[in-house]
C-alpha positions, 0 to 999 in steps of 0.5 A: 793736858786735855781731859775728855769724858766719853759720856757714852760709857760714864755710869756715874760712880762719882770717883773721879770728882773725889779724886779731883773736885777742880776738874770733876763734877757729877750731873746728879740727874743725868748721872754723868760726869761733868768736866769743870776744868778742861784744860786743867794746869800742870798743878792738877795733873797728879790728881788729873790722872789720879781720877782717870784712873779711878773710873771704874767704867774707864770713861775718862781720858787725859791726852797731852 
């Protein structure tokens, strides 16, 4: 699984990093995500595609 961010779309809402704080963080003065873990392994995925489906601004995808 690869997680890609479209930073371009990204408004800073900070759910996917509740949704799984291995993967995602928020840049606090860019106000944008932050992928911490790219290539997250199959026991954060549940949580993976959790938190993509959490953004409100759909900037998150999950291909693989």
């Amino acid at each position: 699984m690869k997680v890609i961010a479209h930073l371009d779309k990204c408004r800073g809402y900070g759910s996917c990093m509740l949704e799984a704080p291995a993967v995602f963080d928020l840049d606090e003065d860019e106000n944008r995500v932050v992928v911490l873990n790219g290539e997250p392994g199959d026991e954060l995925r549940a949580r993976t595609e959790r938190a993509v489906r959490s953004c409100p601004a759909r900037a998150l995808e999950v291909t693989g």
